[in-house]
SEMAR-503776 format. One record per residue (C-alpha): residue number from 1; x, y, z. Coordinates in nm, 2 decimals. Layout:
- NUM  X  Y  Z
...
//
This chain:
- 1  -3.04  -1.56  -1.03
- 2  -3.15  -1.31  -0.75
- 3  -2.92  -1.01  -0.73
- 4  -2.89  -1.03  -0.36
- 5  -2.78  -1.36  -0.38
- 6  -2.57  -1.28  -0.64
- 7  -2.41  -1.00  -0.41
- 8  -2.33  -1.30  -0.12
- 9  -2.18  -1.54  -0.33
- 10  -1.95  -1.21  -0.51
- 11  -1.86  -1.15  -0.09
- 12  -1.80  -1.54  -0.01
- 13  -1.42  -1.54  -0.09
- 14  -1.41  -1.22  0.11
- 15  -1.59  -1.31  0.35
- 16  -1.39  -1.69  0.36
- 17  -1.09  -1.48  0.37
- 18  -1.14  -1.30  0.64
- 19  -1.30  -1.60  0.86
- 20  -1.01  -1.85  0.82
- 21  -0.71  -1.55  0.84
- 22  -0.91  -1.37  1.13
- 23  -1.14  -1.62  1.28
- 24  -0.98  -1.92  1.27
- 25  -0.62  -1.78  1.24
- 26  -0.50  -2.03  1.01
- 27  -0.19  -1.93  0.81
- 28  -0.23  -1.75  0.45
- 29  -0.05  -2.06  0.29
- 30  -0.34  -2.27  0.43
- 31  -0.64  -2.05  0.39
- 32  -0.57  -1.88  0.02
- 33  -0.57  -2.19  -0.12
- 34  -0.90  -2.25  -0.02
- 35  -1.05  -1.88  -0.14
- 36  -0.87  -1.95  -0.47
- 37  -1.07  -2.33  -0.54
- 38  -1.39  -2.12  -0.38
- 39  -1.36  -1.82  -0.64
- 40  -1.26  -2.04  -0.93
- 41  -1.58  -2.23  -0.85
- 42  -1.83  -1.94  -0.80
- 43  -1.65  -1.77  -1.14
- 44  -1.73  -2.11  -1.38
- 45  -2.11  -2.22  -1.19
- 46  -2.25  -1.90  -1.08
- 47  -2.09  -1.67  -1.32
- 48  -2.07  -1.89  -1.60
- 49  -1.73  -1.80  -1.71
- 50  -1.55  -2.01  -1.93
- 51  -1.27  -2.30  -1.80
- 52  -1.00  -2.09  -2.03
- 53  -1.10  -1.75  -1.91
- 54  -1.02  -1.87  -1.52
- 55  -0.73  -2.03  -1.64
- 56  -0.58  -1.73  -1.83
- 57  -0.72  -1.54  -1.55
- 58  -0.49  -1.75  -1.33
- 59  -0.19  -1.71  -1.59
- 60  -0.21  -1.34  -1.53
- 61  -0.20  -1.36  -1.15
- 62  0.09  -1.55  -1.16
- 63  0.25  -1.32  -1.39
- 64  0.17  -1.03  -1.19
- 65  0.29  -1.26  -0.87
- 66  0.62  -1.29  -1.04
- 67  0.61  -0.91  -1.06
- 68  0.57  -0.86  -0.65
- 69  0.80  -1.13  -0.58
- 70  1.05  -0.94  -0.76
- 71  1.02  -0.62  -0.55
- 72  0.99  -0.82  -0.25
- 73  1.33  -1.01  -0.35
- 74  1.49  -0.67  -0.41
- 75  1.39  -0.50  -0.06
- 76  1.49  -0.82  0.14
- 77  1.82  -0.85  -0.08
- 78  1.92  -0.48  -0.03
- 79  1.84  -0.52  0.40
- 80  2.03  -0.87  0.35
- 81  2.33  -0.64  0.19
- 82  2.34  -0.39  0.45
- 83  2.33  -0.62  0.76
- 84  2.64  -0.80  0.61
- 85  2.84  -0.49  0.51
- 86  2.76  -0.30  0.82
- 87  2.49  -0.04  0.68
- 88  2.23  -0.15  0.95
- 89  2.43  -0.12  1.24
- 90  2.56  0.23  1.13
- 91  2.15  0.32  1.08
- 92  2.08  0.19  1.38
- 93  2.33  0.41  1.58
- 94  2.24  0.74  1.35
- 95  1.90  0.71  1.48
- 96  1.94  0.65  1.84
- 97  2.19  1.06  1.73
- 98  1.81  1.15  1.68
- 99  1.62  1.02  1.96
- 100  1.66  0.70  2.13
- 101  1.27  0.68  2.18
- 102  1.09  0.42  1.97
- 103  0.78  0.61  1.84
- 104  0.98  0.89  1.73
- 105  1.14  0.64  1.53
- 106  0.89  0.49  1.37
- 107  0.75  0.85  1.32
- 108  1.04  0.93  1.15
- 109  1.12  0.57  0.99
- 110  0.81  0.47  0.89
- 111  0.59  0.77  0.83
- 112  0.81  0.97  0.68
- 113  1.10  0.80  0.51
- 114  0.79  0.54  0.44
- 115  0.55  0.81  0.29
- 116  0.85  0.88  0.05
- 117  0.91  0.51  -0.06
- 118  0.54  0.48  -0.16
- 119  0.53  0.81  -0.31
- 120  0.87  0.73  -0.52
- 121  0.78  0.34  -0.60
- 122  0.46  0.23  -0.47
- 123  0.36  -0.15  -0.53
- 124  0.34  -0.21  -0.16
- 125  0.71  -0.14  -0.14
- 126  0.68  0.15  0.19
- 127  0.62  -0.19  0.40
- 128  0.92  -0.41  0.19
- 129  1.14  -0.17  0.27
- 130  1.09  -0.01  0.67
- 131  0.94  -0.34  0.80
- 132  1.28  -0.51  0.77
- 133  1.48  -0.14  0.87
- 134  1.26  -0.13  1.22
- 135  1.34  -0.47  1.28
- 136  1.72  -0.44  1.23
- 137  1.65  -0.11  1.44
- 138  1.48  -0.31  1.73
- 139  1.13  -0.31  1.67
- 140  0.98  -0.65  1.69
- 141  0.88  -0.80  1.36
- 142  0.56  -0.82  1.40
- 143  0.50  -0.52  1.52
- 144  0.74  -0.36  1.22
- 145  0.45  -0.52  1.00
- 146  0.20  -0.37  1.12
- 147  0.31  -0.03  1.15
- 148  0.48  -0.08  0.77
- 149  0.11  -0.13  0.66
- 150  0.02  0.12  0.86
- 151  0.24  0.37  0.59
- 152  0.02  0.28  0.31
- 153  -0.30  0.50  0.38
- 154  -0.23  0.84  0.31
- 155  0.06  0.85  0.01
- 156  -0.11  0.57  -0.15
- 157  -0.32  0.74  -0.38
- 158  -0.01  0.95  -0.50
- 159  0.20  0.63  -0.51
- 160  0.44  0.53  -0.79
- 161  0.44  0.88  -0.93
- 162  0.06  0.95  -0.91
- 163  0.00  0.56  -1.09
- 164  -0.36  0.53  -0.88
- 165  -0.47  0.87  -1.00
- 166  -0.32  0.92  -1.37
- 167  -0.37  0.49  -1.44
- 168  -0.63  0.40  -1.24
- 169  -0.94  0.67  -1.22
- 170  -0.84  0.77  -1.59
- 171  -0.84  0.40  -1.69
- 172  -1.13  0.34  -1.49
- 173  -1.38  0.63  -1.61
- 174  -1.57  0.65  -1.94
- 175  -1.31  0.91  -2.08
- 176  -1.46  0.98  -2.41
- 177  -1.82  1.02  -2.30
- 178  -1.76  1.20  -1.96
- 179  -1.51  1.44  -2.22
- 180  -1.80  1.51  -2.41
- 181  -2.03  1.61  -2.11
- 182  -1.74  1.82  -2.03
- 183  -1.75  2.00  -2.36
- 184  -2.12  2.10  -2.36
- 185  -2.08  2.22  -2.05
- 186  -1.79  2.48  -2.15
- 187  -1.49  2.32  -1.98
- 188  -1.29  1.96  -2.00
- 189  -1.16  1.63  -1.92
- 190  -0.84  1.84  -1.78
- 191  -1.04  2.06  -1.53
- 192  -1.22  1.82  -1.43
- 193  -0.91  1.54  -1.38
- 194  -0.78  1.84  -1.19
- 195  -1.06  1.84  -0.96
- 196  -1.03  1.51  -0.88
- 197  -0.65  1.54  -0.81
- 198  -0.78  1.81  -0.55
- 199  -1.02  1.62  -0.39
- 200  -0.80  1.33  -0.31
- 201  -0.53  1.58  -0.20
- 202  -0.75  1.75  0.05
- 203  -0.92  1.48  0.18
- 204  -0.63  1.23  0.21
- 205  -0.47  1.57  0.42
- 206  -0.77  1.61  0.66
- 207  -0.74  1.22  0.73
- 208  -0.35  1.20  0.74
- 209  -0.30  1.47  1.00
- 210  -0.37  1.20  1.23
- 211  -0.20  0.91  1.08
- 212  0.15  0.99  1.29
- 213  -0.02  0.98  1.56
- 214  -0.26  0.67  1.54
- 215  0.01  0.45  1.39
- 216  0.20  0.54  1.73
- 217  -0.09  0.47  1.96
- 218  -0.15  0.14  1.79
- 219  0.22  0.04  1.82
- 220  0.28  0.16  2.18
- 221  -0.11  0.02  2.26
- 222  -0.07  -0.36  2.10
- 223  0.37  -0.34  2.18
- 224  0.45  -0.21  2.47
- 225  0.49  -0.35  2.80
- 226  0.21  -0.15  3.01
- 227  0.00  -0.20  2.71
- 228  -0.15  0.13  2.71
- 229  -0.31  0.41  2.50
- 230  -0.20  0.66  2.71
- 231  0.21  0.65  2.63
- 232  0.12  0.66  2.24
- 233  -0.11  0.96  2.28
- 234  0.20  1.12  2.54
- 235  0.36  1.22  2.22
- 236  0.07  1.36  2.04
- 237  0.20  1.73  2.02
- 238  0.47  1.56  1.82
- 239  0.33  1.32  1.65
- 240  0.05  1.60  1.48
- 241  0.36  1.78  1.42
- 242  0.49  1.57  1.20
- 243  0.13  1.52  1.04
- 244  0.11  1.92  0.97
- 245  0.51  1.88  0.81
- 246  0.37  1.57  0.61
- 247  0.02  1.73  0.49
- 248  0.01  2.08  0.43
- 249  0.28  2.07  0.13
- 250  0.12  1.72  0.06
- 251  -0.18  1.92  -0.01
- 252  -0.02  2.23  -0.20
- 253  0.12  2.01  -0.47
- 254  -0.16  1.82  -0.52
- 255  -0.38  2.11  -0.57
- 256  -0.14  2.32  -0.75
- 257  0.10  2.01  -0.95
- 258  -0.11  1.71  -1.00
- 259  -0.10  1.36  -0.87
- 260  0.25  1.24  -0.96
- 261  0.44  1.44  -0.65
- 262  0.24  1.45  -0.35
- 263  0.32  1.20  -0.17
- 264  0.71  1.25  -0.23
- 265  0.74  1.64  -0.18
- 266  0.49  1.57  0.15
- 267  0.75  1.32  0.30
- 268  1.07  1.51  0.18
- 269  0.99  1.86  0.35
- 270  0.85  1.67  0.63
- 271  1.17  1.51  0.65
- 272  1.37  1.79  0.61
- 273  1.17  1.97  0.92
- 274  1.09  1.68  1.17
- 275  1.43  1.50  1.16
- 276  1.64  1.83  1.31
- 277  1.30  1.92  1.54
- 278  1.37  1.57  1.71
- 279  1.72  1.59  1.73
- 280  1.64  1.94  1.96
- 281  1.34  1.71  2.16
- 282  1.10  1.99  2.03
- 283  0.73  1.86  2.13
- 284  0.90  1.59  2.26
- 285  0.80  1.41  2.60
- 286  1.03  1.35  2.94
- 287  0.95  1.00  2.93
- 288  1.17  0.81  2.66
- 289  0.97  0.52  2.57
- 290  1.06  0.16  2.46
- 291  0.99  -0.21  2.44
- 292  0.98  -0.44  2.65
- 293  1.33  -0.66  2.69
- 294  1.38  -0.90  2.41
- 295  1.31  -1.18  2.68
- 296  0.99  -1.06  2.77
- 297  0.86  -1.06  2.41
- 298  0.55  -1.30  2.33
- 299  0.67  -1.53  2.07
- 300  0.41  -1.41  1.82
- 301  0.63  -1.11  1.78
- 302  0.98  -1.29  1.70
- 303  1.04  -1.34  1.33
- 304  1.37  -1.49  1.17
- 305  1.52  -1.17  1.05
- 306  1.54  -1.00  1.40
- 307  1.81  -1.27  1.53
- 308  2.02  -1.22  1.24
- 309  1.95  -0.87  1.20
- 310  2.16  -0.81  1.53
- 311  2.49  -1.04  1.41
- 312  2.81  -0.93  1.49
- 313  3.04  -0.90  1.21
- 314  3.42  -0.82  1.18
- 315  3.41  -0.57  0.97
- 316  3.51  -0.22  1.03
- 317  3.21  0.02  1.13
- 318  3.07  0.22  0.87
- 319  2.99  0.59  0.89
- 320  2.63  0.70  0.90
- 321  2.58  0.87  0.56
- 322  2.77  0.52  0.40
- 323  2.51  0.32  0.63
- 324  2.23  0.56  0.45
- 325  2.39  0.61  0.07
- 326  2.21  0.33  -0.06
- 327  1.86  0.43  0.11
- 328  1.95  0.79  -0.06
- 329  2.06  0.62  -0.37
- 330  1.73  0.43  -0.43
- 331  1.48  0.74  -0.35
- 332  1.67  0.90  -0.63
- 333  1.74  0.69  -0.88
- 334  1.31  0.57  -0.81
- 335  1.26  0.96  -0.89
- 336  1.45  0.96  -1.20
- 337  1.37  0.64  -1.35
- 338  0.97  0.78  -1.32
- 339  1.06  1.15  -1.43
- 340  1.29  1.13  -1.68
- 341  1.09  1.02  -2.04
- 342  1.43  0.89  -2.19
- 343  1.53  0.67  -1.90
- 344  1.19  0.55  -1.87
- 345  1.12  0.46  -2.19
- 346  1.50  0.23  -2.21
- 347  1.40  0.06  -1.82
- 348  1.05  0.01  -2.00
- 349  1.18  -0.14  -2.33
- 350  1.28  -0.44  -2.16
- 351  0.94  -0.64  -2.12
- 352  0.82  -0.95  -2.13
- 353  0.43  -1.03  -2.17
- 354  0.15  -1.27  -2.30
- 355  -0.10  -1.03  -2.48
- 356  -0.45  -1.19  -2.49
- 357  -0.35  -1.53  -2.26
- 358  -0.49  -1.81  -2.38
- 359  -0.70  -1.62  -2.66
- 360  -0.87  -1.45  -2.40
- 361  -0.91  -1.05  -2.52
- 362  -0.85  -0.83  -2.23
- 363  -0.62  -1.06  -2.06
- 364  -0.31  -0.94  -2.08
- 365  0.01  -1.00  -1.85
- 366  0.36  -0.81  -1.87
- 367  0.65  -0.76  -1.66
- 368  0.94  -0.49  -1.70
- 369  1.18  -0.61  -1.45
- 370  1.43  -0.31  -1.50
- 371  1.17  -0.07  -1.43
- 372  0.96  -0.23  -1.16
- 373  1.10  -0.13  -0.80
- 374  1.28  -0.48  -0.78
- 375  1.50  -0.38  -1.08
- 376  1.59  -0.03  -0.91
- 377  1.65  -0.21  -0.54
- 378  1.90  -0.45  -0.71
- 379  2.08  -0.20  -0.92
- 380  2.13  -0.06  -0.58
- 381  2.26  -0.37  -0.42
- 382  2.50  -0.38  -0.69
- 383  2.60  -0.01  -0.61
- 384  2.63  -0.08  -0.20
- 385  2.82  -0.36  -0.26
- 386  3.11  -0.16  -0.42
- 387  3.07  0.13  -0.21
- 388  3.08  -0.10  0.15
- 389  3.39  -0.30  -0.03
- 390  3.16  -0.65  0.11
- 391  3.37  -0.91  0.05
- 392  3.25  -1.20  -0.15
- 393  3.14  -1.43  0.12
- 394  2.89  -1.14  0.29
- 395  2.73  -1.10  -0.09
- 396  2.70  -1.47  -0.07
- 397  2.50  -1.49  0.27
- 398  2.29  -1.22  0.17
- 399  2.18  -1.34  -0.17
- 400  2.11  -1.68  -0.02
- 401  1.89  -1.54  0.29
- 402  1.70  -1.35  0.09
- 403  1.65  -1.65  -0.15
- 404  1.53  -1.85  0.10
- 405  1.28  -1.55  0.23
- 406  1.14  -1.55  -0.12
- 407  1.06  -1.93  -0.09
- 408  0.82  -1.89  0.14
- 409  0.63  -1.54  0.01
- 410  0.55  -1.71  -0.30
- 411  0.37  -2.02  -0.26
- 412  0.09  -1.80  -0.08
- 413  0.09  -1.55  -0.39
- 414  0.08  -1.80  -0.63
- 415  -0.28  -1.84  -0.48
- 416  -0.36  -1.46  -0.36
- 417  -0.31  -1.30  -0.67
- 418  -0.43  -1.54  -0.94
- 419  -0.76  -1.56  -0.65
- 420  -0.82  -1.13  -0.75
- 421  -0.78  -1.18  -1.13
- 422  -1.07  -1.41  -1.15
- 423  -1.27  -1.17  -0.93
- 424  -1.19  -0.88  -1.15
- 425  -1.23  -1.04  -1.53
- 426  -1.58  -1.24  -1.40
- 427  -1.73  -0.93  -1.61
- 428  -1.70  -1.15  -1.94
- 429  -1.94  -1.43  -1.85
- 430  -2.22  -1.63  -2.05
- 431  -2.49  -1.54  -1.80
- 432  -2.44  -1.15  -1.94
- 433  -2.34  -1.07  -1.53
- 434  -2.10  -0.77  -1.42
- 435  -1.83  -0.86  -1.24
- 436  -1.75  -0.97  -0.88
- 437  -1.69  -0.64  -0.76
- 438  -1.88  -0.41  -0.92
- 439  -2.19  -0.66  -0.79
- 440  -2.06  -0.67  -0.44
- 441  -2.07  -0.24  -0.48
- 442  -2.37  -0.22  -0.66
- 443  -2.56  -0.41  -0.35
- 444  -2.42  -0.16  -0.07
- 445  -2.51  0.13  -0.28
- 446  -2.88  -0.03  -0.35
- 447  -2.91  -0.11  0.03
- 448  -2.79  0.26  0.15
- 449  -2.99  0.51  -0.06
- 450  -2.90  0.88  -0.02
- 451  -2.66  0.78  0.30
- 452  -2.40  0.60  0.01
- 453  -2.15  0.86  0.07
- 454  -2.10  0.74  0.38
- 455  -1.99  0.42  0.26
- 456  -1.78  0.54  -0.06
- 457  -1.48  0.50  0.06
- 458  -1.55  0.15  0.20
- 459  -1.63  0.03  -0.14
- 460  -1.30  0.15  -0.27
- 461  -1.14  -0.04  0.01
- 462  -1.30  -0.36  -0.03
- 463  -1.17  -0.31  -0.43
- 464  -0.81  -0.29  -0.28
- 465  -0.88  -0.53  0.02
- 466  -0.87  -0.82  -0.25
- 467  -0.69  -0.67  -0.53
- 468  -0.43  -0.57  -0.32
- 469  -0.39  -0.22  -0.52
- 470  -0.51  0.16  -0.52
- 471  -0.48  0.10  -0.88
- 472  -0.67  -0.18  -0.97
- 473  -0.98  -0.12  -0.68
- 474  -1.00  0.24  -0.94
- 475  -0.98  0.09  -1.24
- 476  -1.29  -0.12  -1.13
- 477  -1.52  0.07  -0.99
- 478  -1.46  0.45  -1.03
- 479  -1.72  0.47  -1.28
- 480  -1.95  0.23  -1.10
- 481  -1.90  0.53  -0.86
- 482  -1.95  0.78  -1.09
- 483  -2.24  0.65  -1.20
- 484  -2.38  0.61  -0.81
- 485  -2.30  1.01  -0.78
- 486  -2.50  1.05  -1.11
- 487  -2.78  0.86  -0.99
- 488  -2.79  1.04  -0.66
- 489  -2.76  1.36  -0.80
- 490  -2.42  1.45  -0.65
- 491  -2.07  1.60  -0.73
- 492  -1.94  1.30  -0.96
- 493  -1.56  1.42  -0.91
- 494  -1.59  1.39  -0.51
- 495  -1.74  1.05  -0.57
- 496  -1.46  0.93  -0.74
- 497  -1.23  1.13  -0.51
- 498  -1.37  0.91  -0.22
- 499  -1.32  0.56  -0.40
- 500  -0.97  0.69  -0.42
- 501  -0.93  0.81  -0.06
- 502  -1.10  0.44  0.02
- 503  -0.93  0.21  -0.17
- 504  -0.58  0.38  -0.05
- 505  -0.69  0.30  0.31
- 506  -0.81  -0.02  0.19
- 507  -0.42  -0.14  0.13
- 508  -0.34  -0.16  0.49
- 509  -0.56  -0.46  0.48
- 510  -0.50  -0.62  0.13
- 511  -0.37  -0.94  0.22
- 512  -0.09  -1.01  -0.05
- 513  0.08  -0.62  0.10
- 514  0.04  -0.84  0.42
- 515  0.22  -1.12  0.27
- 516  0.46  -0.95  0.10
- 517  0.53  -0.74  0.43
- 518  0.57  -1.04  0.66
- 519  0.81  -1.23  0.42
- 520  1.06  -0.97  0.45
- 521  1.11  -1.02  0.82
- 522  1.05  -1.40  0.84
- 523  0.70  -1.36  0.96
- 524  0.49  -1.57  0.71
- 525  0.15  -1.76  0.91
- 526  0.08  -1.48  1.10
- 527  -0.07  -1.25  0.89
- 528  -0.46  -1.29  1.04
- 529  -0.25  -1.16  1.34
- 530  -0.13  -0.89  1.15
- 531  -0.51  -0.80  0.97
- 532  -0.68  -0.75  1.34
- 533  -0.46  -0.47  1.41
- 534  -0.50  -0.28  1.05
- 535  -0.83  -0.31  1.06
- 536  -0.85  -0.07  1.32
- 537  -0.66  0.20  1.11
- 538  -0.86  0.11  0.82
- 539  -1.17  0.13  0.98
- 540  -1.09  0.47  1.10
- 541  -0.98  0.63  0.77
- 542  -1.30  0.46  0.59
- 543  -1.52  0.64  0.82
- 544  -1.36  0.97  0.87
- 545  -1.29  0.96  0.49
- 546  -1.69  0.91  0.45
- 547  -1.82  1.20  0.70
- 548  -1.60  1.40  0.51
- 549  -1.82  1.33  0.20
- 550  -2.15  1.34  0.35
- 551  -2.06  1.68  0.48
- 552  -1.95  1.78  0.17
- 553  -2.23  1.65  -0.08
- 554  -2.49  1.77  0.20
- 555  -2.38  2.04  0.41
- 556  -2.13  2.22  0.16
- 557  -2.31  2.13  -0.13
- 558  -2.00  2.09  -0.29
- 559  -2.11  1.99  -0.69
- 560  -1.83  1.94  -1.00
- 561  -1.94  2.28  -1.14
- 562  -1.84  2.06  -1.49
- 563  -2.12  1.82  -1.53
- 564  -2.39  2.05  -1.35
- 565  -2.38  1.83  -1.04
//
């Protein structure tokens, strides 16, 4: 078959994707569906994979769905807990102590505290967890979404203690014969991992300065009741602030520590500087800006946590640190669990898999429920609910909301997830074919020529656009890009670099993060809604991620020094 046509029909459940979420705004529960019977199809007739290698390849999606629904479960149920016990409302007031305006909150809220999250836990958990905060803060849901998915650009690639980097480009490069390479020339595989690591690191920085400030503008732009660009970029002095706070020692440790503490150490010094600079109004504006009243909100924006999120309960008020002890609790005991070999390897022990499904080699599913985010987020439920003395009616409430949130997340994962598998184990085919992916990448580097770098990073997005993952989007095509670089004559390591920087930015638009984002504040069917306001973000990061590289292959002449290119 011709490879260009081979290329469309890899794009068509991309492309279908996007057309019913965005064009024809149908819900995700009616439109994955769909992609799923369309990629099943084009995976058995044009790919010529076998009936029980979709199927397995369906078996692992829905083991890895029961994975996400598990974190999901565990953010909702520890929001759930802290509305009932009177956590959120204590939040709530300690933040209006800091500044009552809203997009120093969400600078604060979901940059920040957001940036630490992902660093700390990854798995799309940043927007799990501050989507549902900002909404029980005020924000409306939807636009809690969006900025939530807005958080996972920058830290992603340093996410779950460096998991993109240290699983996914190691997993995803020819080790053994790069090592090799690396050895005649005099040096190996750890300089040049290193180098890598550094690349990310600084480009990620360059981009991210800006982040604050663009997930502000969008906010206060699509949220606001004068609708206008201008009140987001009022508080750009404060807003690049908090970028520099975020970046510089974002950079340092990436450059000078490695991949697994970027992300955290960025967020916790920018924390520790930006939270008392606010509470002092430095770089602040005059104008304290808001939303619109709650009446005046366009119903697109309502989802069903915000009504209950604002319950009054009986109970005495909490202090602010009680309200935060169980944010505090799960940043550290995320940190440990990651850091510390022994208590790793017991939360790890306790898995439960199906090696080789259905006789399929290479499919594989597992899940480690204690050591997945989910299992840390209820471990801290249990913890808040001794330490806010909840009586056993408010556990019951929460449990059962959160329950009923969980419902409705899933049957659209059941079809998401189980959609990307397919996608990504179409490599093992009768008709000898690489996979989806790698097809769809190898056509935009065949159509672009010497200009590729350019579109690098948009490759590594569209890997995490429908794997929903830093991780995986690596694991697939790093060394397809690798081998591009090779071709092209250019540094290898920046290459790869770029597909990380890429498919980071391409998680603000992977629709399962959307999913999972919207179920925690009651906003499932409007997630095409959701995808035209991160594309913006995502398009921006893409292309200022790819300048960078052109710049650097052509006007810095920047080479690996490793691999003499």
């Amino acid at each position: 078959m011709n490879e260009s046509l081979l290329a469309l029909l890899a794009f068509l459940p991309l492309l279908l994707a996007g057309i019913l979420l965005i064009g024809f705004r149908l819900p995700a529960r009616t439109a994955m569906p769909v992609v799923f019977v369309v990629t099943a199809l084009i995976g058995l007739f044009a790919w010529n994979m076998t009936f029980t290698r979709v199927l397995a390849s369906t078996f692992q999606g829905l083991i890895l769905t029961v994975a996400i629904l598990w974190i999901i479960f565990g953010a909702i149920l520890l929001l759930n807990t802290l509305k009932h016990s009177g956590g959120i409302a204590a939040i709530r007031n300690g933040f209006s102590g800091v500044s009552p305006d809203r997009r120093v909150q969400a600078i604060i809220v979901a940059w920040l505290f957001g940036c630490f999250i992902e660093g700390a836990s990854g798995f799309g958990t940043p927007a799990a967890v501050a989507a549902p905060l900002m909404v029980a803060l005020g924000f409306p849901a939807l636009g809690a979404v969006v900025v939530g998915m807005m958080i996972q650009s920058t830290p992603v690639s340093f996410g779950a203690v460096g998991t993109p980097i240290v699983v996914g480009v190691t997993g995803g490069l020819h080790k053994s014969g790069i090592s090799e390479q690396l050895a005649a020339n005099g040096s190996s595989w750890d300089h040049y991992y290193h180098l890598i690591t550094s690349e990310v690191a600084i480009t990620h920085g360059i981009i991210g300065l800006f982040m604050p400030l663009i997930l502000v503008t969008i906010m206060v732009r699509f949220f606001g009741a004068n609708r206008s660009w201008r009140e987001g970029l009022a508080i750009a002095p404060f807003a690049l602030f908090a970028g520099v706070c975020f970046v510089v020692p974002y950079m340092l440790a990436g450059v000078l520590l490695g991949p697994e503490f970027p992300s955290m150490i960025g967020a916790m010094v920018g924390l520790a500087i930006v939270v008392p600079a606010a509470r002092k109004g430095f770089l602040l504006p005059k104008e304290t800006w808001d939303f619109p009243e709650v009446s005046r909100w366009p119903e697109e924006w309502h989802g069903d946590l915000e009504i209950k999120a604002n319950e009054v309960t009986d109970r005495t008020p909490i202090s602010v640190f009680m309200g935060w002890v169980p944010y505090v609790l799960l940043a550290v005991f995320l940190v440990l669990s990651r850091t510390i070999a022994p208590l790793k390897d017991a939360l790890t022990s306790a898995s439960l898999g199906w090696s080789n499904i259905l006789g399929e080699t290479g499919i594989s599913g597992s899940l480690q429920p204690l050591y997945l985010p989910g299992g840390i987020l209820v471990f801290v439920v249990l913890l808040t609910i001794g330490l806010h003395r909840m009586r056993g009616s408010e556990v019951k409430a929460a449990f059962h909301e959160s329950t009923r949130t969980l419902l409705g997340a899933g049957f659209v994962l059941l079809f998401t997830i189980p959609m990307v598998r397919i996608l990504i184990n179409s490599g093992v085919n009768g008709s000898d074919l690489v996979s989806m992916p790698v097809a769809m990448a190898r056509f935009v580097a065949d159509s672009v020529g010497d200009i590729y770098p350019l579109f690098a990073p948009t490759v590594g997005a569209l890997g995490a656009f429908i794997a929903g993952s830093n991780t995986v989007s690596n694991l697939m095509l790093s060394d397809f890009q690798f081998n591009v670089a090779g071709a092209l004559g250019l540094s290898t390591s920046m290459m790869v670099a770029l597909q990380a920087v890429g498919a980071a930015a391409g998680n603000m638009i992977a629709i399962h993060n959307v999913v999972a984002a919207s179920a925690t504040v009651g906003l499932l069917g409007r997630e095409g809604v959701t995808l035209r306001k991160t594309i913006l973000p995502t398009l921006y990061y893409v292309l200022f991620a790819g300048i960078i590289g052109l710049i650097a292959f052509y006007g810095l002449h920047v080479t690996d020094g490793l691999l003499g290119g």
